[in-house]
Structures are given as C-alpha cells and as structure tokens.
C-alpha positions, 0 to 999 in steps of 0.5 A: 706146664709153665712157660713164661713169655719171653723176658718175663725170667729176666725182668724177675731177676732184675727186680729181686736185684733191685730191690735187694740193692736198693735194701742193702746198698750194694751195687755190685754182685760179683764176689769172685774178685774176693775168692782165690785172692791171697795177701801176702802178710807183711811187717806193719810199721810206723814213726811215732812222736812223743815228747818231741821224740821220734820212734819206729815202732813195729805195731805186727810182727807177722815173723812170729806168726808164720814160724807158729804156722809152720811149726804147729801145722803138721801137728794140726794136720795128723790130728785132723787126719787121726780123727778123720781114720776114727771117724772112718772106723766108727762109722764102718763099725756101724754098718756092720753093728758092732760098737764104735771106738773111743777115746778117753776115760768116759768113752771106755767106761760107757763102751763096756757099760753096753757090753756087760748091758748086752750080756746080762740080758 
C-alpha cells in the first residue's frame, strides 16, 4: 500500500505545473473564466479614407446572421430530433434481432438483400 509522506502529492503537482508552463508559457490555469461567457454580436464599423474621401463602411452585418439563425434553427432542431428517434428505434430493433431502419435508396435495397439472404437459406 502507498502512502505518500505529507506534501510529497502536492510538490508533484507544482512540478508538472512548472514544467508545463515553463513548456508552453502559460502562467494561468484557470479556464472558467472562458466557459459560460457569452458575447453579444454586434455591427462592426469604421470611417474609411480614400482619395481624400471619408466613407462609413459597415465590415459585419451580424443582422443577417442572427435572422438565418432564428429562421433555420427549428429545422436543424427537428432533424437533429427525426434522427435521434431513428437512432433510437435502430437500436432498440437491435436488442430484440430484427433489422434496422433506414433511409434512402441505398439503405432499402440493401434491408431487403438481407432478407431475400435470410429466406433462401
């Protein structure tokens, strides 16, 4: 049984830290600042000058990207969720031995291969 002397753990520990920041340079361990943290998108813009001329040019548009996001959202959400019941069936169709479902041309042609397989022997 191992039982390391008091503060040997801990010594351990600041070594690997050490040498993995002496490695790759990095100082601060702590990433919870990055996790949770959202950022609200907004319209990036500046003044440009050309030719003596001064525009307002608008480099992101973020309005275009957050209608896509709310139009195409619910679609993504149903298919992620059609195929999560897919999955689901599949997989219960395993347990009990009988062939899975498919989709597609591919997928029927192969499902009644492996049953016209199973009748002829």
């Amino acid at each position: 049984m191992f039982i390391p002397e008091e503060g040997e753990l801990e010594g351990v520990v600041e070594e690997i830290k050490t040498a993995f920041s002496d490695k790759f340079g990095l100082n601060d361990f702590t990433v919870s600042s990055s996790f949770g943290a959202e950022k609200s998108m907004s319209n990036e813009s500046t003044s440009l000058n050309i030719g003596g001329h001064s525009f307002n040019v608008s480099l992101v548009n973020w309005d275009y990207v957050n209608n896509a996001i709310s139009t195409f959202r619910p679609y993504i959400r149903g298919f992620i969720s059609f195929m999560l019941v897919l999955y689901s069936i599949n997989q219960f169709m395993g347990l009990i031995g009988q062939p899975g479902l498919s989709i597609g041309i591919g997928g029927l042609i192969g499902s009644s291969r492996g049953n016209e397989d199973k009748e002829g022997k």
